[in-house]
ROFI-810179 format. One record per residue (C-alpha): x, y, z negated. Coordinates in Angstrom, 3 decimals. Layout:
<pts>
pt xx->X, yy->Y, zz->Z
...
</pts>
This chain:
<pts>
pt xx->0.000, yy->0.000, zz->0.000
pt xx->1.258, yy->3.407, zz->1.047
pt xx->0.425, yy->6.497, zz->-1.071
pt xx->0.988, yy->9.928, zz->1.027
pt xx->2.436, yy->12.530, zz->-1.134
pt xx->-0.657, yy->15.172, zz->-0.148
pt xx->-3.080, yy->12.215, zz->-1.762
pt xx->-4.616, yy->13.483, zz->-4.685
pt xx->-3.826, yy->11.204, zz->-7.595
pt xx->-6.782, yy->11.333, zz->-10.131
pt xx->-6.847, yy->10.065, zz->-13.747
pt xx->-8.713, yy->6.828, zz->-12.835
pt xx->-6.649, yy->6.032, zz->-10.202
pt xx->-4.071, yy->3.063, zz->-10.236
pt xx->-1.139, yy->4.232, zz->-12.162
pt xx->2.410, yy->2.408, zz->-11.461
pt xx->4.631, yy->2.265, zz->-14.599
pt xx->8.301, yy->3.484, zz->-14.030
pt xx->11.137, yy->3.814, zz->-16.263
pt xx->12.508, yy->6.864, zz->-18.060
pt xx->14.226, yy->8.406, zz->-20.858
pt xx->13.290, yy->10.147, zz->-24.066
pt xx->15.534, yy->12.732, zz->-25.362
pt xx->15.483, yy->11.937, zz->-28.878
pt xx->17.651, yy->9.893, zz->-30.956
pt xx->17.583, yy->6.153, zz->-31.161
pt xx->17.918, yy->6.669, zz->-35.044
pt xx->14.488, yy->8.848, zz->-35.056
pt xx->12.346, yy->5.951, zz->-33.301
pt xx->13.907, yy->3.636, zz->-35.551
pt xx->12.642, yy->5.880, zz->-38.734
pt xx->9.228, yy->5.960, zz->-37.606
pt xx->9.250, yy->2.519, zz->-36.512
pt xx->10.382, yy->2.263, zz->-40.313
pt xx->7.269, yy->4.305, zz->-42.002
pt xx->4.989, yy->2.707, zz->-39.750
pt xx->6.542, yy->-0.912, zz->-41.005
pt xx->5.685, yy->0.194, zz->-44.993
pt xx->2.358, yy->1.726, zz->-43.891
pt xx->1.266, yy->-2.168, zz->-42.287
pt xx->2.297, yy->-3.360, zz->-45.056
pt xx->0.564, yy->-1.441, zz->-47.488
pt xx->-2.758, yy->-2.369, zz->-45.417
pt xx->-1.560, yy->-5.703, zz->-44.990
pt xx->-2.567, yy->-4.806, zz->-41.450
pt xx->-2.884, yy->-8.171, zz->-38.793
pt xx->-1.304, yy->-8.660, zz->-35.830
pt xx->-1.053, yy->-5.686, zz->-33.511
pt xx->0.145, yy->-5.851, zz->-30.175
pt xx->2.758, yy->-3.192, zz->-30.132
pt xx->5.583, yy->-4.105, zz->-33.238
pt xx->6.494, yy->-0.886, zz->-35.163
pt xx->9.167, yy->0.098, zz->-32.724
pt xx->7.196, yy->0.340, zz->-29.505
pt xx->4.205, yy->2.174, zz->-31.118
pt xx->6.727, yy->4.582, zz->-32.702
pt xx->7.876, yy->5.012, zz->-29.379
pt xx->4.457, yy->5.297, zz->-27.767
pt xx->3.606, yy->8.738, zz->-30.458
pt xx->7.221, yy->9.905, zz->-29.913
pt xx->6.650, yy->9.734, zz->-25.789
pt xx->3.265, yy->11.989, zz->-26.554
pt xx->4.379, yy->14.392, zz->-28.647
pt xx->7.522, yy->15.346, zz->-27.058
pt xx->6.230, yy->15.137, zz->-23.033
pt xx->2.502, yy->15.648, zz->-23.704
pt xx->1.635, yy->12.631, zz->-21.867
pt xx->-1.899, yy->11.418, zz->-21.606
pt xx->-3.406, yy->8.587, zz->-23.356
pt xx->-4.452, yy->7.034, zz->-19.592
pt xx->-0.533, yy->7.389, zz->-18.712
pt xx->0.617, yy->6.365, zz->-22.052
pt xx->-1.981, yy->3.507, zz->-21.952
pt xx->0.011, yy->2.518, zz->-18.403
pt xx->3.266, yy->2.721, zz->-19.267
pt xx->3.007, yy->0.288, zz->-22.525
pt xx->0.343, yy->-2.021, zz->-20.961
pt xx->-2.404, yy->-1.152, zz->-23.417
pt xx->-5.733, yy->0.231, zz->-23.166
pt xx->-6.050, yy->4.250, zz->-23.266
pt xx->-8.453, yy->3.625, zz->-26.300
pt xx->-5.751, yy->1.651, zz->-27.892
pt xx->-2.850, yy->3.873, zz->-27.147
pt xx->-4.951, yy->7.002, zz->-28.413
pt xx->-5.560, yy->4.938, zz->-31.864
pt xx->-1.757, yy->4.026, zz->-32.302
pt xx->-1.028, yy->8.042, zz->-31.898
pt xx->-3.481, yy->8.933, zz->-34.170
pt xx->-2.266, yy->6.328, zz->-36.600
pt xx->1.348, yy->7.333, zz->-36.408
pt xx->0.619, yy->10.631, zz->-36.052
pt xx->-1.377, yy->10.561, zz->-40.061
pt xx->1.829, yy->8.485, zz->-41.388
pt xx->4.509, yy->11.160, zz->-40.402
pt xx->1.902, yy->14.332, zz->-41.713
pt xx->1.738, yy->12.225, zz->-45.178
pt xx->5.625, yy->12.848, zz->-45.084
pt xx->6.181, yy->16.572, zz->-44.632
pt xx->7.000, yy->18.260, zz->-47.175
pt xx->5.266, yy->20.893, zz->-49.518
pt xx->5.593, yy->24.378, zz->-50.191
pt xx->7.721, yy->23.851, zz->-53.669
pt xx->9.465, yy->20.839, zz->-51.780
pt xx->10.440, yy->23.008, zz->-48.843
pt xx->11.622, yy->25.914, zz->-50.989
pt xx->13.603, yy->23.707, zz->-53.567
pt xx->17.110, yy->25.050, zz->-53.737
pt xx->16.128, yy->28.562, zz->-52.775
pt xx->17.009, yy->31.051, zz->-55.483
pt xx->17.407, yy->34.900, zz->-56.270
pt xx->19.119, yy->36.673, zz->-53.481
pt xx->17.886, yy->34.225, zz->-51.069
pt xx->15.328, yy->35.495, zz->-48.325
pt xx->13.294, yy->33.402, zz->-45.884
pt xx->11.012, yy->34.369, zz->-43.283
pt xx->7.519, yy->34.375, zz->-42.640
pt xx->5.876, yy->34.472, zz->-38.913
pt xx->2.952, yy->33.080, zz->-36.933
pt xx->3.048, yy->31.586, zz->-33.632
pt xx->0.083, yy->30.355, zz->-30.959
pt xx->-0.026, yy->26.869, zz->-30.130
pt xx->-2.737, yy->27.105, zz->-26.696
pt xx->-5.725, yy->25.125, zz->-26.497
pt xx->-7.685, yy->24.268, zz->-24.054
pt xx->-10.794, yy->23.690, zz->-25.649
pt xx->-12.186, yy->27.295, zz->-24.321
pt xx->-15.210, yy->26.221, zz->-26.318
pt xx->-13.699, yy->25.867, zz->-29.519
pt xx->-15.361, yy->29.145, zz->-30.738
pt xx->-14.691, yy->32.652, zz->-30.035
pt xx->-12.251, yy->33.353, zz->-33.037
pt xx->-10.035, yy->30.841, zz->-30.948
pt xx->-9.026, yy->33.385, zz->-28.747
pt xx->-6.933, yy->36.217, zz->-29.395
pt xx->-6.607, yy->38.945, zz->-27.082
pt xx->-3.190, yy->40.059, zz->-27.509
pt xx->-1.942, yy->36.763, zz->-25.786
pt xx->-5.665, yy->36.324, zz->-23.518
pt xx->-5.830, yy->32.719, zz->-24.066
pt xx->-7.147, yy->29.900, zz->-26.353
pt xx->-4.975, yy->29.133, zz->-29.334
pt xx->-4.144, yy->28.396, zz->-32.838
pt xx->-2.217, yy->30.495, zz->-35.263
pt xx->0.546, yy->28.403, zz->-36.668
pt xx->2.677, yy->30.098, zz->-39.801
pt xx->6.027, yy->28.797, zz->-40.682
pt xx->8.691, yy->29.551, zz->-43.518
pt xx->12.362, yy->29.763, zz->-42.137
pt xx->15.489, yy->29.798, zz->-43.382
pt xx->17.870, yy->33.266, zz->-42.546
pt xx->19.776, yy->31.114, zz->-39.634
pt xx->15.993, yy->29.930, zz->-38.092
pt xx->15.686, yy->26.674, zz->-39.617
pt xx->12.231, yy->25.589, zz->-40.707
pt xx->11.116, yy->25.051, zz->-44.129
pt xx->7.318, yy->25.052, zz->-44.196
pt xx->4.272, yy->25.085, zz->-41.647
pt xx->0.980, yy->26.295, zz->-42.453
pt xx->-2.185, yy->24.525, zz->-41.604
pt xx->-3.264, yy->25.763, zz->-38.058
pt xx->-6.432, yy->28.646, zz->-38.262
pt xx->-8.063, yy->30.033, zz->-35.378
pt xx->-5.950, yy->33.041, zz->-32.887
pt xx->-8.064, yy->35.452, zz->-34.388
pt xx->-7.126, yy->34.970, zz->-38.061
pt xx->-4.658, yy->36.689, zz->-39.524
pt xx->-3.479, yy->34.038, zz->-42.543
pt xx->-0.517, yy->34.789, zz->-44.977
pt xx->2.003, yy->32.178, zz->-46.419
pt xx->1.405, yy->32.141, zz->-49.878
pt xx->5.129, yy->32.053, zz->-51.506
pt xx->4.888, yy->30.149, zz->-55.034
pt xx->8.277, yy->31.542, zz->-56.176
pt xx->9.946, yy->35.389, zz->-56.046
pt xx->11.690, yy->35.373, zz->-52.872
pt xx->12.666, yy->37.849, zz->-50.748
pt xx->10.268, yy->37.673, zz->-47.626
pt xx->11.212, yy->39.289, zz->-44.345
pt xx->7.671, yy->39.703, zz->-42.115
pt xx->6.217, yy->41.977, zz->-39.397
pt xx->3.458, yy->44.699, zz->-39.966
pt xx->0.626, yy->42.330, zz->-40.334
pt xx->1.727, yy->41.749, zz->-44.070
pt xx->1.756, yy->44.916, zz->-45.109
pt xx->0.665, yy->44.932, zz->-48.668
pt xx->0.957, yy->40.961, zz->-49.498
pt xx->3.410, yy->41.544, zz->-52.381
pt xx->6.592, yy->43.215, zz->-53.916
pt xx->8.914, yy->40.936, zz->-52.483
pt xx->7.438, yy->41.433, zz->-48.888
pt xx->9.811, yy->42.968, zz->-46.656
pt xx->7.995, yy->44.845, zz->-43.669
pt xx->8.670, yy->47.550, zz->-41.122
pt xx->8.234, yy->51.149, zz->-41.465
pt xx->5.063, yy->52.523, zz->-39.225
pt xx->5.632, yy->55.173, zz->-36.515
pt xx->9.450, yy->54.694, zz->-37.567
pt xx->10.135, yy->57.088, zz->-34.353
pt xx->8.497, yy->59.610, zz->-36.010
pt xx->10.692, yy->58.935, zz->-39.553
pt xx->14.119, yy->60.126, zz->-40.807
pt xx->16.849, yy->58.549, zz->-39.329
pt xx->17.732, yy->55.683, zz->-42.621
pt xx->13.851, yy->54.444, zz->-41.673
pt xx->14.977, yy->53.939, zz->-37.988
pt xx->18.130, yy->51.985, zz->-39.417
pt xx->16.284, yy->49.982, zz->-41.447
pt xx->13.587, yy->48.846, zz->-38.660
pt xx->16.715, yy->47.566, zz->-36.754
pt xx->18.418, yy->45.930, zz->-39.534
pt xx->15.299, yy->44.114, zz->-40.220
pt xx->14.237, yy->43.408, zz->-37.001
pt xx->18.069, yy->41.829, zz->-36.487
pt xx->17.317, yy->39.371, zz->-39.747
pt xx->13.886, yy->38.099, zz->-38.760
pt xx->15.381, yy->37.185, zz->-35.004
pt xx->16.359, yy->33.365, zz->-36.100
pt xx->12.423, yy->33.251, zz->-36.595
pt xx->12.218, yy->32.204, zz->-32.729
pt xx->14.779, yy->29.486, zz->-33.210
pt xx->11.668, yy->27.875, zz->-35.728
pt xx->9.602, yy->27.936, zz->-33.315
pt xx->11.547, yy->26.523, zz->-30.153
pt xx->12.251, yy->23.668, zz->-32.383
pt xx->7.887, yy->23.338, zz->-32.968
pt xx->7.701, yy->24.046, zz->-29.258
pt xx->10.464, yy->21.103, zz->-28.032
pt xx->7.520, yy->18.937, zz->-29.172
pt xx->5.697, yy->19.761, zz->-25.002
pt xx->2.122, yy->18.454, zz->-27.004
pt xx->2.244, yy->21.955, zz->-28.953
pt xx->2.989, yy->24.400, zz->-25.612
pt xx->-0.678, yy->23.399, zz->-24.493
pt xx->-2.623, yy->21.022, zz->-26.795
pt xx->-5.582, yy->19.046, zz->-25.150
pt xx->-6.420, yy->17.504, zz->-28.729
pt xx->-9.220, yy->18.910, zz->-31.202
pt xx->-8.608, yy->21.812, zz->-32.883
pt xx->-8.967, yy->20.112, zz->-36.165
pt xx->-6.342, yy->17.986, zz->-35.368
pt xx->-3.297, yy->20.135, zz->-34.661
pt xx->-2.365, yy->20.800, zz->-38.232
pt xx->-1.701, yy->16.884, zz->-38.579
pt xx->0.267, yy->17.513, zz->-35.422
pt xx->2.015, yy->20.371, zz->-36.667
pt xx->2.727, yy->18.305, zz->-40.170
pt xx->4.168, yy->15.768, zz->-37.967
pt xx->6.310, yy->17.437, zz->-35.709
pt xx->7.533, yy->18.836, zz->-39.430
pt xx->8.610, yy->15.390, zz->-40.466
pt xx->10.432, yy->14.621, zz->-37.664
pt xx->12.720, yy->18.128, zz->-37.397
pt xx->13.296, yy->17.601, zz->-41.374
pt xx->14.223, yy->13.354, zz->-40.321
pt xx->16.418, yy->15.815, zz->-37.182
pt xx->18.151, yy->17.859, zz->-39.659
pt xx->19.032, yy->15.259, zz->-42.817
pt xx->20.512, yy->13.018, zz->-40.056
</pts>
């Protein structure tokens, strides 16, 4: 059978399985593949037709390439039903492991600063609800918070709210907090710009660009979150992206301690 390249390929169309490469460590799969082993056992779960490994492999290939379930379903000779209920699975083992607020902060003490910024994760569930979509960016999205370290590691994520909502990271402990305008007002050790600094004395228009300079690394959080393809356009619920977002989190924390 011949397929022309200008034949439209539909979801429900025969799919041909090929081989490729994920770019993630060997050592990663093997630590889910690890969880997911103590999580069967715990249920004393039967039988399953993907071992630990593969299904760890299976969540790993979605999250990072934002594969479909049909695809995903093709590739590991399982049902698309199947494949989406191994994700899911795997996906509520690694959220159980992220950390808290106090565990993420642990270690952090006076002088320290961290900071404190949303980001959008798209969705395209356009009928989510209008507080989904927030005009600055014109799209569909969530509003994702995360805690950084100075050098743009990630410490924390929030649980994901609608674009429109405006959310603020409660801090347990007195840290020094660098954050943008929109926290104006959320506490003494909240560190925010000066308004209409163009119009201020010259030290206000230093200290804009000194601050601006620290809370840079905050992209570097968020390219990490973003490495992850699923959150640059989820096709999921809206209700499930925070366990996405809390699993992504376990993975860059199993990233950095190995």
């Amino acid at each position: 059978m011949v397929i022309s390249l200008n034949t439209p390929v539909t979801e429900g169309a025969l799919m041909v399985p090929y081989p490729a490469t994920l770019d993630v460590p060997h050592e990663l799969v093997e630590h889910v593949a690890w969880l997911l082993h103590e999580h069967r056992q715990a249920r004393n779960s039967p039988w399953l037709k993907l071992g630990c490994f593969k299904q760890a492999l299976l969540t790993l290939v979605h999250l990072r390439k934002n594969e479909t379930f049909s695809r995903l379903g093709a590739g590991f000779g399982i049902s698309q039903a199947t494949a989406w209920r191994y994700v899911e699975e795997t996906l509520d083992v690694l959220a159980d492991w992220a950390p808290g607020l106090h565990e993420a902060l642990t270690g952090l003490g006076e002088g320290d600063h961290v900071i404190v910024d949303g980001t959008l994760i798209p969705i395209d569930r356009i009928a989510a609800a209008e507080p989904c979509y927030l005009m600055k960016h014109r799209k569909h999205g969530m509003n994702v918070q995360v805690i950084a370290r100075p050098d743009g590691t990630p410490l924390w994520f929030a649980r994901a709210t609608p674009g429109r909502t405006h959310g603020q990271a409660c801090l347990a402990r007195q840290i020094l907090v660098m954050t943008d305008r929109a926290y104006q007002g959320a506490g003494a050790t909240v560190r925010t710009p000066y308004c209409h600094h163009l119009q201020q004395p010259e030290h206000y228009q230093q200290f804009n660009r000194d601050h601006a300079s620290l809370r840079a690394p905050r992209e570097r959080a968020f390219a990490q979150l973003k490495s992850w393809r699923l959150l640059r356009r989820a096709r999921c619920s809206t209700r499930r992206i925070s366990t996405i977002v809390q699993a992504v989190h376990t993975l860059l924390t199993c990233s950095y301690s190995g």
